[in-house]
C-alpha positions as CSV (number, residue, x, y, z in Angstrom):
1,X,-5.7,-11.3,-16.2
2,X,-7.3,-8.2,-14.8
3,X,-5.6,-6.2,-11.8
4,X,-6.6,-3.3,-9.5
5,X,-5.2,-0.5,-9.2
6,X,-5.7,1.9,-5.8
7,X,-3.9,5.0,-5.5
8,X,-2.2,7.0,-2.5
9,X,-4.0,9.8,-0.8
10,X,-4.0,13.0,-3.0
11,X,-3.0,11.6,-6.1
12,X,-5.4,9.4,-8.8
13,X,-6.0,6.8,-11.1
14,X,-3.9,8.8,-13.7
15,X,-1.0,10.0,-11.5
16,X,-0.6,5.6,-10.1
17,X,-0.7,5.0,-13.9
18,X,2.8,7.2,-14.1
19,X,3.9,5.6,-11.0
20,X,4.1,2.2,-12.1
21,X,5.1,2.8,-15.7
22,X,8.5,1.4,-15.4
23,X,7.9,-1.7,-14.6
24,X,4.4,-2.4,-16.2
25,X,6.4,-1.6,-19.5
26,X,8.2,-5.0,-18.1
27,X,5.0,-7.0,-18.1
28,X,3.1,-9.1,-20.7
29,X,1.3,-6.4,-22.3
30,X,-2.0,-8.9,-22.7
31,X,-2.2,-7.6,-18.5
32,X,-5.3,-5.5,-18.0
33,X,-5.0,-2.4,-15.2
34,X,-8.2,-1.0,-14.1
35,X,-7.2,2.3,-12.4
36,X,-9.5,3.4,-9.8
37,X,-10.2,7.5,-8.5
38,X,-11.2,7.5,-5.0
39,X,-14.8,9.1,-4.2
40,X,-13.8,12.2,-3.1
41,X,-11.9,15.3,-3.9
42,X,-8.4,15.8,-2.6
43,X,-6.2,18.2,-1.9
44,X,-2.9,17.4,-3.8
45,X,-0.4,14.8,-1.5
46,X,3.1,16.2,-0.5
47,X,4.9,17.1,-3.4
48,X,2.8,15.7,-6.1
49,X,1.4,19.0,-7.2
50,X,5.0,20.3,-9.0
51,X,4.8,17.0,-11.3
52,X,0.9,16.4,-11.9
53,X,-2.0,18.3,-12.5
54,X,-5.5,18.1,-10.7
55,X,-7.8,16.4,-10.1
56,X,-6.5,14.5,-7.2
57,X,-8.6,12.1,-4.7
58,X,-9.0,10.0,-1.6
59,X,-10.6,7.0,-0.7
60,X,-12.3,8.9,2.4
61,X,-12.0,12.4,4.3
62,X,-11.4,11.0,7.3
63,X,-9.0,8.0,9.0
64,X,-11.9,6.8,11.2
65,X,-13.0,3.4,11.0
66,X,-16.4,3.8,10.1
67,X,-14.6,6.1,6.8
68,X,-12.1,2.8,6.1
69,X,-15.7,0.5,6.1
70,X,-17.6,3.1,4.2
71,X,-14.5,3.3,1.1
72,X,-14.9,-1.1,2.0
73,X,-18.3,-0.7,0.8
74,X,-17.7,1.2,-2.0
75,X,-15.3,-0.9,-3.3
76,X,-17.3,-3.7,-2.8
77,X,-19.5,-2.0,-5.6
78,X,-16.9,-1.3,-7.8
79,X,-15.5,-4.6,-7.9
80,X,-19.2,-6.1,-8.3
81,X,-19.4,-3.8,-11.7
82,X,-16.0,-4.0,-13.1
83,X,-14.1,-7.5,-11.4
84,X,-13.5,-9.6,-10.5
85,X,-10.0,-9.0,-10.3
86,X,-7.0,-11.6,-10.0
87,X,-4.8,-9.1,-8.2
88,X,-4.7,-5.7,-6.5
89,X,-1.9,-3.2,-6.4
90,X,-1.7,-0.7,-4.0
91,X,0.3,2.1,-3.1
92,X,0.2,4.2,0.6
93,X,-3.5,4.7,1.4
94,X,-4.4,2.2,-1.1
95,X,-2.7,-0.1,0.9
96,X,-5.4,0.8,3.9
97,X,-7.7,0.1,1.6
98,X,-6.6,-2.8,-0.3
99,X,-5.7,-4.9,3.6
100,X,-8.6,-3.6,5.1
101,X,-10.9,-5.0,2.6
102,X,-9.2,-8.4,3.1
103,X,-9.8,-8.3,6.7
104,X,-13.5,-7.6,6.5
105,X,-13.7,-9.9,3.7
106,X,-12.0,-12.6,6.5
107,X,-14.3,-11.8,9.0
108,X,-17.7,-10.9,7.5
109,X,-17.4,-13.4,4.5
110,X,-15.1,-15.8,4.8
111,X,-17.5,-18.2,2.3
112,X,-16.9,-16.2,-0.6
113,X,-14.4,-15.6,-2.4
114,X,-11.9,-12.5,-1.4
115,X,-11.9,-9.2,-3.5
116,X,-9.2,-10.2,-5.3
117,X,-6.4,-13.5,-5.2
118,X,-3.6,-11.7,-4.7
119,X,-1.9,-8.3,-3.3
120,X,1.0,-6.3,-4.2
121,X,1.4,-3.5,-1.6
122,X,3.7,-0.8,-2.0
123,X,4.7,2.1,0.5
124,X,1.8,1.4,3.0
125,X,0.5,-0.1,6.3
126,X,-2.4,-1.1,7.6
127,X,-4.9,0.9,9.8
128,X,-4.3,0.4,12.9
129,X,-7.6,1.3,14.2
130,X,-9.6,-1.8,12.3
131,X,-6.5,-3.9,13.1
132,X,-7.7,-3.1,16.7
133,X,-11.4,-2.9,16.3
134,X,-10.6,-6.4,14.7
135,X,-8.7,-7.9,17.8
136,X,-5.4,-7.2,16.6
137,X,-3.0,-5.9,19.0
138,X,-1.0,-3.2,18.6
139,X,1.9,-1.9,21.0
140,X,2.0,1.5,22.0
141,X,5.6,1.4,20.7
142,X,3.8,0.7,17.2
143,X,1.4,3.5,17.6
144,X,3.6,5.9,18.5
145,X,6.0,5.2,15.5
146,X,3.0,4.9,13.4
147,X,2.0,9.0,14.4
148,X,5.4,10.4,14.2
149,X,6.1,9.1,10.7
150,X,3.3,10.7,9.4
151,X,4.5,14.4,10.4
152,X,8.2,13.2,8.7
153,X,6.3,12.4,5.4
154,X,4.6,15.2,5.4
155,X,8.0,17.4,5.9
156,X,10.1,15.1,3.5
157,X,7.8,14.5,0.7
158,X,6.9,18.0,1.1
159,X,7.7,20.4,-2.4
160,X,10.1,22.6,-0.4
161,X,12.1,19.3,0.5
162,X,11.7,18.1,-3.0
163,X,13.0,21.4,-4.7
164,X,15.7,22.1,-2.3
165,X,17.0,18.4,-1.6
166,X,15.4,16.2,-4.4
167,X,16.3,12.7,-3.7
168,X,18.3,13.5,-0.8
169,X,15.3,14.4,1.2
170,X,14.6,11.2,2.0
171,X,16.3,10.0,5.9
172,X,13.3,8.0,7.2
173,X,12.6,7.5,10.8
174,X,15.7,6.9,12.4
175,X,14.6,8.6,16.2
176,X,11.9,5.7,16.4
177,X,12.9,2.8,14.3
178,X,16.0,2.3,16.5
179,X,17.9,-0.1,14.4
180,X,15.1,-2.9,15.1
181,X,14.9,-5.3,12.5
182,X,11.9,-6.2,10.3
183,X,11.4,-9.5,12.5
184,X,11.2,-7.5,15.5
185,X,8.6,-4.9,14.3
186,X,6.5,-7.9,13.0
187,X,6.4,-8.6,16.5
188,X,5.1,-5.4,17.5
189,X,1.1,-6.6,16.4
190,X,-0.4,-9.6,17.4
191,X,-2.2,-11.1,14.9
192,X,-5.0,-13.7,15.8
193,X,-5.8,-14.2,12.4
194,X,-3.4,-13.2,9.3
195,X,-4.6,-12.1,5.6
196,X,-4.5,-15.6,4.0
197,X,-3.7,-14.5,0.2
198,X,-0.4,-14.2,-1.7
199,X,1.2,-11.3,-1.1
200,X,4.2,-8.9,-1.9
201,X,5.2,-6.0,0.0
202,X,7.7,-3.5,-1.4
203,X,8.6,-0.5,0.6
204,X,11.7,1.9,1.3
205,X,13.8,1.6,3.5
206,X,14.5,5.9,3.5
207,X,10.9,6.0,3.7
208,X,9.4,7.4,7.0
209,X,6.5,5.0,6.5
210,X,8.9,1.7,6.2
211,X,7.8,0.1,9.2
212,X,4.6,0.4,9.0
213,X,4.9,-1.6,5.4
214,X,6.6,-4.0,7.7
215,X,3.9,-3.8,10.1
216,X,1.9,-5.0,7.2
217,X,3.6,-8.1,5.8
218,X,3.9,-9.1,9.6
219,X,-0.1,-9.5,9.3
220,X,-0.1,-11.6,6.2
221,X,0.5,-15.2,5.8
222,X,4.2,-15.9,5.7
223,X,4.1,-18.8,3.8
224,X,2.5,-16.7,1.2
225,X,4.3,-13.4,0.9
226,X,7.7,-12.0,-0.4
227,X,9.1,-8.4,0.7
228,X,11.6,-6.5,-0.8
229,X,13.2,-3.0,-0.3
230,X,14.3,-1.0,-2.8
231,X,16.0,1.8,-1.1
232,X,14.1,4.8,-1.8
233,X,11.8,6.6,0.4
234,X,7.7,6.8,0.1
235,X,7.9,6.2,-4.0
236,X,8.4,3.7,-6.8
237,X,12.1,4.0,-8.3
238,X,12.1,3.8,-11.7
239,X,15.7,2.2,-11.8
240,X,16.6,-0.6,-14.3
241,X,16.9,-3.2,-11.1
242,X,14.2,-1.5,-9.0
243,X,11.9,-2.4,-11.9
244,X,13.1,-5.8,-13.1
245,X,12.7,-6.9,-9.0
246,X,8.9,-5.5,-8.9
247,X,8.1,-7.3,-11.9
248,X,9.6,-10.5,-11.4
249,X,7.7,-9.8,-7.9
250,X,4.4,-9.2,-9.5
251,X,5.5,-12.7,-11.9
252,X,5.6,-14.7,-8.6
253,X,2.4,-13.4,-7.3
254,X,0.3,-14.2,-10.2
255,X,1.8,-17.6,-10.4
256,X,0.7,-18.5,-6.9
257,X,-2.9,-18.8,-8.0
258,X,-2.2,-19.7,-11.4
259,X,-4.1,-16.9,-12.8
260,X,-2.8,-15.6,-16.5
């Protein structure tokens, strides 16, 4: 089976590669990974500079819609040279990318198949700007979490938080998450139509982006998807159980289309 691989903002192919190695070494080893740079040049994401070397990318410049549908489209080309691919696996703005190609795919071409069978999203939300461009609504209450956790990930993932607090650093969004529960942020977007693949959604729970990863699985088919936290903050733990759960996760995912 062949699998996708899309990076966060201000890392790479190379750097997602690293990411995932604890678990991957926990998979059939038959499993191919095709590990995708973004298009363009990035400056390095919070933190990532003091363990990893340029170069480091993005899958656009800008969060505008019209920047999300131009990376769509450029994808789209990749996966017409290199796919198809049974499964995609994400992490932060490859999320964006990964669930924003689903929805165009839904509403453009929905008599074809989709970009790939499956998702595995990890540490990332939606846009919330095609989600409304698409019809999707989203509360203000959503919005205004989705801002402010941005500013905390920049401060917590940042290297001065890393060298001074290391894992510590990590506290999440307590001012704006309020003690809701995932069911109740789910409820936060209005979904007229949901991503209809099998998916798995793994995020933090110390991680100031949590909900909107729970924003995300709220806009997937529930009959279809599995979520699990491991605890940490906007990363991929590399413990002995954190691993084992992801790939039993990424097990069950494959099995729901039957792919090998």
């Amino acid at each position: 089976m062949k699998v996708l691989c899309l990076h966060g903002k201000g890392t790479s192919g190379f750097i997602l590669r690293s990411q995932i190695s604890s678990f991957r070494a926990k998979l059939p080893a038959d499993i191919e990974f095709d590990f995708v740079d973004g298009p363009f040049k990035s400056a390095a994401a919070a933190g990532v500079d003091i363990f990893y070397s340029p170069p480091y990318y993005s899958f656009w410049e800008n969060d505008s819609v019209d920047a999300v549908r131009a990376a769509y489209n450029w994808l789209n080309e990749h996966i017409a040279k290199n796919g198809p691919y049974d499964l995609a696996l994400m992490f932060s703005q490859g999320c964006v990318l990964g669930s924003s190609a689903l929805l165009f795919h839904q509403e453009e071409t929905p008599h074809l198949p989709p970009p790939f069978k499956a998702a595995i999203f990890v540490c990332g939300g939606a846009s919330l700007g095609v989600l409304e461009e698409m019809g999707f609504h989203v509360s203000a209450e959503a919005r205004e979490r989705d801002l402010a956790s941005r500013s905390a990930l920049a401060l917590q993932a940042g290297s001065s938080a890393l060298l001074a607090q290391g894992a510590n650093r990590w506290t999440g969004l307590k001012t704006l998450n309020g003690g809701l529960s995932e069911e109740e942020l789910r409820n936060e977007i209005t979904s007229p139509y949901r991503i209809n693949v099998p998916t798995v959604h793994i995020y933090g729970s110390k991680d100031p982006r949590w909900a909107a990863g729970v924003h995300l699985s709220g806009i997937c088919e529930p009959s279809k998807r599995r979520t699990y936290d491991h605890g940490g903050g906007h990363e991929i733990p590399r413990t002995g159980v954190v691993s084992n759960s992801i790939a039993e996760l990424f097990q069950w995912v494959v099995a729901q289309n039957g792919s090998t």
